[in-house]
C-alpha positions as CSV (number, residue, x, y, z in Angstrom):
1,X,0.0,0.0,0.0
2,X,2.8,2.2,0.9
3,X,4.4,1.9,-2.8
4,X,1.5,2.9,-5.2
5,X,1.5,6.7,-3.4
6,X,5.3,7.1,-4.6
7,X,4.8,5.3,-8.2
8,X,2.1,8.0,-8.7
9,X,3.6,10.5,-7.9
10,X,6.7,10.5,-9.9
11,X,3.8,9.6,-12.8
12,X,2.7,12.7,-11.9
13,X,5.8,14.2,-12.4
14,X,6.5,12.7,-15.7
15,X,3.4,14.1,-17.0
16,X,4.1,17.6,-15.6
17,X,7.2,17.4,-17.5
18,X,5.6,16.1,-20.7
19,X,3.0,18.7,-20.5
20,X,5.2,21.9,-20.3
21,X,7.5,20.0,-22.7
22,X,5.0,20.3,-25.0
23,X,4.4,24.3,-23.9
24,X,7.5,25.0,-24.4
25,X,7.7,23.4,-27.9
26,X,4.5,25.3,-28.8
27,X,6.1,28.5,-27.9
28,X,9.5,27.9,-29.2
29,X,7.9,26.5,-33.1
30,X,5.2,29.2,-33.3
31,X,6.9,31.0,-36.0
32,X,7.2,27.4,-38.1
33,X,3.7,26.4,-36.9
34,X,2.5,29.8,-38.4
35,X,4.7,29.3,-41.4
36,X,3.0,25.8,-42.2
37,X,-0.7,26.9,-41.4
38,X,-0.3,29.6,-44.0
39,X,0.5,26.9,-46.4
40,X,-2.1,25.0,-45.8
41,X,-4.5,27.9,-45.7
42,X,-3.8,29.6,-49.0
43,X,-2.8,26.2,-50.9
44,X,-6.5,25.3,-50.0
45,X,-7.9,28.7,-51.2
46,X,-5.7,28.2,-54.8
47,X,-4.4,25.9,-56.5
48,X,-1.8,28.2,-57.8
49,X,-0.3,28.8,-54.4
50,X,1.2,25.2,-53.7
51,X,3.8,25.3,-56.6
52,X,7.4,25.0,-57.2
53,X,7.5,27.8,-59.4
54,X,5.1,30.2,-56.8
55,X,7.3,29.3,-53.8
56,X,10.6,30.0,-55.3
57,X,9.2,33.3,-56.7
58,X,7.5,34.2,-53.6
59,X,11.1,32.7,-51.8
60,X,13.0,36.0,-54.0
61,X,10.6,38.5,-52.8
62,X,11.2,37.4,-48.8
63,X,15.2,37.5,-49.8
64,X,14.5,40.9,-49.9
65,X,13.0,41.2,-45.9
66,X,15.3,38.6,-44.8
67,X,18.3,40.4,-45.5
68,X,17.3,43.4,-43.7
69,X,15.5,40.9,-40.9
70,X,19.3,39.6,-40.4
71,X,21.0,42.7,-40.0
72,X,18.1,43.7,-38.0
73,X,18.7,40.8,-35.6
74,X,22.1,41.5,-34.7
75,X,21.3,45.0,-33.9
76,X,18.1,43.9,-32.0
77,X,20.4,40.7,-29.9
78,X,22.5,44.0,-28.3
79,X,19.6,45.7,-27.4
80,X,19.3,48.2,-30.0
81,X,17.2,49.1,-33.0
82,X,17.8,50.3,-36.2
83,X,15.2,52.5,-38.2
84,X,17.6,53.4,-41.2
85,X,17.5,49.9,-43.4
86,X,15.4,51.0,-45.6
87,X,16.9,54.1,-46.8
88,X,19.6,52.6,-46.8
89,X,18.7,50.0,-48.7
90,X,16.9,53.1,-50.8
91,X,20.4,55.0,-50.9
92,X,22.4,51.5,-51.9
93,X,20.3,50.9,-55.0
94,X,20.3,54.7,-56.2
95,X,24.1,54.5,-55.8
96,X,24.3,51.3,-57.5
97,X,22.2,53.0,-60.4
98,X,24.2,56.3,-60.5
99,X,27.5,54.1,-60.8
100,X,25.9,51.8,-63.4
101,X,24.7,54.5,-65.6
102,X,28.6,56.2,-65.6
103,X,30.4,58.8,-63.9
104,X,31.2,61.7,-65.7
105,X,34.4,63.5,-64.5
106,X,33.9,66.9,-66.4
107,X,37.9,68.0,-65.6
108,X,39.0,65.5,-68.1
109,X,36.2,65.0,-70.0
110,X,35.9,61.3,-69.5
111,X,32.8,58.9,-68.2
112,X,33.8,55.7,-66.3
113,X,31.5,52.3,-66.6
114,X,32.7,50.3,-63.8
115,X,32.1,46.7,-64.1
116,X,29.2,45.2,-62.1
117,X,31.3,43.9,-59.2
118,X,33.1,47.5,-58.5
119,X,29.4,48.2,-58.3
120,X,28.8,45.5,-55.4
121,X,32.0,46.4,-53.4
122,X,31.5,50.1,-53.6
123,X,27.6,49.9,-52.6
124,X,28.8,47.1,-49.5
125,X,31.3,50.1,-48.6
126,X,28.7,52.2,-48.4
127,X,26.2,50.0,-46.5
128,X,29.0,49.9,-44.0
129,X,29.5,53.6,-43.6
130,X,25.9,54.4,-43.0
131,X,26.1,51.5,-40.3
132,X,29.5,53.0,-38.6
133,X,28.1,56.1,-38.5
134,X,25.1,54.7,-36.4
135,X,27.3,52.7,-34.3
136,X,29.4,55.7,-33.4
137,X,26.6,58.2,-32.7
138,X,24.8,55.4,-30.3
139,X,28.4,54.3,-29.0
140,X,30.4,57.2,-28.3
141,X,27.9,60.1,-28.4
142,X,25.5,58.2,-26.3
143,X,22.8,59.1,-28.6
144,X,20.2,56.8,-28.3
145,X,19.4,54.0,-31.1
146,X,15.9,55.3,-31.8
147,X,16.8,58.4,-32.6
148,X,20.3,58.3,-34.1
149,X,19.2,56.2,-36.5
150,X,15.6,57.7,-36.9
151,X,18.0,60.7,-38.3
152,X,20.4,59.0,-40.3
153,X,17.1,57.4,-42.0
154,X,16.3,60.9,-42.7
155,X,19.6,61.8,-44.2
156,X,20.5,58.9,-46.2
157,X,16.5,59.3,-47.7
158,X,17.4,62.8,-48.5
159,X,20.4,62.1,-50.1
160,X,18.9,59.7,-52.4
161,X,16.6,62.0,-53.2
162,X,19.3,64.9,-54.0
163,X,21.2,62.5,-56.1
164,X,18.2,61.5,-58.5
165,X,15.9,64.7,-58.0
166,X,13.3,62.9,-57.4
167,X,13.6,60.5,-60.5
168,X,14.4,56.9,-61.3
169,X,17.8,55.1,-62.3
170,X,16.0,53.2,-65.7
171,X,17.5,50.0,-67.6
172,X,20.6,49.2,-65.2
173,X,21.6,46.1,-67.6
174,X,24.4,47.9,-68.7
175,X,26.0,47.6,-72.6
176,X,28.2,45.1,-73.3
177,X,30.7,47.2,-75.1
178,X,31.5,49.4,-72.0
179,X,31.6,46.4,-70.1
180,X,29.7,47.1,-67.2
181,X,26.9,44.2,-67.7
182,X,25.5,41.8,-65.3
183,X,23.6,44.0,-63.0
184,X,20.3,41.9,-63.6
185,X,22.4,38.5,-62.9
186,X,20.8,39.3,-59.0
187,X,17.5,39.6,-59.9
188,X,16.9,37.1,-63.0
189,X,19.0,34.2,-62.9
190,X,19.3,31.1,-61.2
191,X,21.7,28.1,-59.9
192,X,20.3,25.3,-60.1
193,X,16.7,26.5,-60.0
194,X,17.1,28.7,-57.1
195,X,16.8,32.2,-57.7
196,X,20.6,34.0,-56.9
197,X,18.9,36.2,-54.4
198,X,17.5,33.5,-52.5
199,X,20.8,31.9,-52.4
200,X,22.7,35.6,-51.5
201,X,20.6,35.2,-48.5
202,X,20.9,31.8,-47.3
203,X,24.4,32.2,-47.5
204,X,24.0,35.6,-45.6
205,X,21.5,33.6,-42.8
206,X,24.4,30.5,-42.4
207,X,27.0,33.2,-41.6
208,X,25.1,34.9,-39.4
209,X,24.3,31.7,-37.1
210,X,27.7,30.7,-37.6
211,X,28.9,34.0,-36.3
212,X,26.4,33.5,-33.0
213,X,27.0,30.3,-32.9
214,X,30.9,29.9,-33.1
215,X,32.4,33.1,-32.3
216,X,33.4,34.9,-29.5
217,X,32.2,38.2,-31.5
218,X,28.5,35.9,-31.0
219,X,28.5,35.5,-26.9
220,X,30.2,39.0,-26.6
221,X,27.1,39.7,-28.4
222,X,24.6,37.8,-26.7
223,X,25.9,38.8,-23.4
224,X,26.2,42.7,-23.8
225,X,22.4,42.5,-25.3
226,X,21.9,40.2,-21.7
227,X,23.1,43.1,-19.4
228,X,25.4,45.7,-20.9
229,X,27.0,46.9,-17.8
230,X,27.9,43.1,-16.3
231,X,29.6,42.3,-19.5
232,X,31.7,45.1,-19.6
233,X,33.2,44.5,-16.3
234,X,33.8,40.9,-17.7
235,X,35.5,42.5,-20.2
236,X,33.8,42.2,-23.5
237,X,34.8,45.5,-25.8
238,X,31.1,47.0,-25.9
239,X,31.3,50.0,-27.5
240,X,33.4,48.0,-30.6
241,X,30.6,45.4,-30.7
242,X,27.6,48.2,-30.6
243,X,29.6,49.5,-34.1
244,X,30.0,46.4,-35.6
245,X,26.3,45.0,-35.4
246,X,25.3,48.7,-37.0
247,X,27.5,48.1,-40.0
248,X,27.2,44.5,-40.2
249,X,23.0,45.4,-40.4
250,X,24.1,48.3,-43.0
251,X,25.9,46.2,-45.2
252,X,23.0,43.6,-45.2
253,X,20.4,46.9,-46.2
254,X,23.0,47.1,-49.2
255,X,23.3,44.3,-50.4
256,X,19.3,44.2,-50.6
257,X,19.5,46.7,-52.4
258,X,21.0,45.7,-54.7
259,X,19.0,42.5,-55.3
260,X,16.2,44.5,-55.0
261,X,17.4,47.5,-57.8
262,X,18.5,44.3,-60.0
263,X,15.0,42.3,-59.8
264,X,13.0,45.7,-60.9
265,X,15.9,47.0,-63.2
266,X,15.8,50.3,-62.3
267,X,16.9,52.1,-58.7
268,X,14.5,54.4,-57.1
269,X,15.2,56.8,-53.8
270,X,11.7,55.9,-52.4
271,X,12.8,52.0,-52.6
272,X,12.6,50.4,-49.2
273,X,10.2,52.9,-47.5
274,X,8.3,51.2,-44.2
275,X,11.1,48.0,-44.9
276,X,12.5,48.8,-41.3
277,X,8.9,47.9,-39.9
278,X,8.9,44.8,-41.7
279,X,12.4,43.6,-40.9
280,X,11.3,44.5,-37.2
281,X,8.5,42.3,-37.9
282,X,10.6,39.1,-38.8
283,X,12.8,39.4,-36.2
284,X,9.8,39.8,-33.3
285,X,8.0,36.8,-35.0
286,X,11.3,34.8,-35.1
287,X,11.0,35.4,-31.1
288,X,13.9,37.7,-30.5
289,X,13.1,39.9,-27.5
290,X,13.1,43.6,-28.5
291,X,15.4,43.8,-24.6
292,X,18.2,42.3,-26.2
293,X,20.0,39.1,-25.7
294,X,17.6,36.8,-27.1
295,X,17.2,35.3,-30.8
296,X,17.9,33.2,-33.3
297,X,18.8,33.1,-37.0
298,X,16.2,30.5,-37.9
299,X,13.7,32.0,-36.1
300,X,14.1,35.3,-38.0
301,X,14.5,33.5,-41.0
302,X,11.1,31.6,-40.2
303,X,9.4,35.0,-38.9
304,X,10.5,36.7,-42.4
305,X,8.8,34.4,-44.5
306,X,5.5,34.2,-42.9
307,X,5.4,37.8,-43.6
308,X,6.4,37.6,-47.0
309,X,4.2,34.6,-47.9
310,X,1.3,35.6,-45.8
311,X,1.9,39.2,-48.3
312,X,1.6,36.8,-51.2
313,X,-1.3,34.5,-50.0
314,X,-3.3,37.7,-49.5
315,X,-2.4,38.5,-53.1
316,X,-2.9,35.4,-55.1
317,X,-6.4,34.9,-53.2
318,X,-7.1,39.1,-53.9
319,X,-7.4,40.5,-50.5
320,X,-7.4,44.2,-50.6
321,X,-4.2,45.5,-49.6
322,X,-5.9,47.3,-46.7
323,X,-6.9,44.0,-46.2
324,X,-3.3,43.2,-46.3
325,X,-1.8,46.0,-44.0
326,X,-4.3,44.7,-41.3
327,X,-3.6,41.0,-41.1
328,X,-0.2,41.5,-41.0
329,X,-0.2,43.9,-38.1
330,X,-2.7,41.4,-36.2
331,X,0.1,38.4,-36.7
332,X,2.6,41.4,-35.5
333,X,0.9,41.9,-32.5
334,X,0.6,38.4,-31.8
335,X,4.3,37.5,-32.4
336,X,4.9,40.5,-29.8
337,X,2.4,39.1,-27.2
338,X,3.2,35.5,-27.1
339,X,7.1,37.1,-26.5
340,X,5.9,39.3,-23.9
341,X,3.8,35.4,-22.5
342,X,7.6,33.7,-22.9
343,X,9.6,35.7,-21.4
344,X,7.2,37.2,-18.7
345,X,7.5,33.9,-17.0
346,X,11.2,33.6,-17.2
């Protein structure tokens, strides 16, 4: 009689254990749960949704958001934001445009066609700038994230605009006899079937959880997003990982630019408006906390493509686009409330 108590109990404890296992796995997959119950949903509402062809176009439109989602991430896992990605990404693809299109230097009376990859490298350089001056102004200057980079959103914007007046960089294929083709090669062509920009960014995603994963640059990061101020008296160089998460997140904004300017052929200086928000988005619905010191790569990756295929669902099935804006700010707030529900209890 005395036994069957004590089996009981540790049967209750099993259970216990199965049950918030299964809470916990709930919480942890609701980004790939969502992912798969949009699927489902919209495959059932077309017939053109569940496709080869459909996912792998709908795949290079999300390259787009997951390369400002991953930048994003690394600025969000130290505990800061960054508002500027999409004018930068706006000011990458004007620049990219202006360089494809020649320069002129009137001194000599000559116009230089840089080949496509001068292109890339310069437009990366410049990505990188815009983040070091972020970094610095939030670093050094003590200028908070929010509205450092709220202002250099303004800037780089207006600068885009100055350069173009207002107009659009047309046909950016380039002409074979100045040899500055290959712009498009982003946009249109694929390896093995797989879009280039789609690959740009799963290359771009493995890095980045490689960098997390493997690096001390990854737990200095992780633990200055945990608590700033305990990790600097354990010694982890701060301030020089605050700048390098800013450029790291401005070179990602250029190179989307860049696949973004090469899928439309032509560079705009409104490009990228409102593209912060959505790589926000991703990285909330991946489950990174907004606090710092908590998120993943795959989730981000994960939170950026139910955004992007929820967009296209909503599309295919013709949902308004008002429509549109409002279901994705519900699954926003939801993302942001079941973090709130995680964390809370921890």
């Amino acid at each position: 009689m005395s036994v069957t108590p004590a089996i009981d109990t540790k049967a209750a404890v099993r259970g216990g254990k199965r049950k918030k296992g299964f809470v916990e796995l709930l919480f942890e997959g609701r980004a790939f749960f969502a992912l798969i119950a949009i699927i489902v949903v919209f495959s059932a509402m077309s017939p053109n949704y569940l496709t080869v062809s459909n996912f792998l176009i709908m795949a290079s439109h999300v390259a787009i958001f997951g390369l400002l989602a991953i930048g994003m991430l690394l600025v969000i896992l130290n505990g800061g934001i960054d508002l500027s990605v999409g004018s930068t990404l706006g000011l990458a693809g004007v620049v990219a445009g202006f360089l494809m299109q020649g320069v002129t230097i009137p001194q000599i009376g000559v116009i230089l066609y840089p080949s496509v990859w001068v292109v890339v490298v310069l437009t990366c350089l410049l990505g990188a700038v815009v983040g070091a001056v972020n970094g610095v102004l939030i670093a050094y200057l003590r200028v908070p994230a929010f509205v450092a980079t709220l202002g250099v959103l303004y800037v780089a914007r207006g600068i885009a605009l100055l350069m173009t007046n207002g107009l659009t960089y047309n046909n950016l294929g380039g002409r074979p006899e100045l040899g500055n083709t290959g712009f498009d090669w982003l946009g249109f062509n694929r390896l093995a079937g797989v879009p280039i920009g789609v690959l740009v960014l799963l290359v771009f995603a493995v890095a980045c959880h490689i960098l997390l994963a493997r690096t001390a640059f990854g737990r200095w990061l992780y633990s200055s997003g945990g608590n700033e101020r305990a990790a600097e008296l354990s010694g982890v160089p701060v301030k020089r990982v605050k700048i390098a998460v800013y450029v790291l997140s401005g070179i990602c904004a250029a190179v989307a630019g860049l696949v973004l300017s090469s899928q439309l052929t032509s560079a705009g200086p409104t490009a990228g408006t409102t593209y912060e928000l959505t790589a926000i988005a991703a990285v909330v619905i991946g489950g990174a906390a907004l606090t710092g010191g908590r998120g993943t790569v795959i989730g981000t990756m994960l939170g950026a493509f139910v955004i992007g295929f929820l967009s296209d669902g909503l599309v295919i099935i013709g949902v308004s686009a008002y429509w549109q804006t409002v279901f994705t700010g519900a699954v926003i707030v939801t993302a942001v409330l079941l973090n709130s529900l995680k964390y809370g209890r921890r």
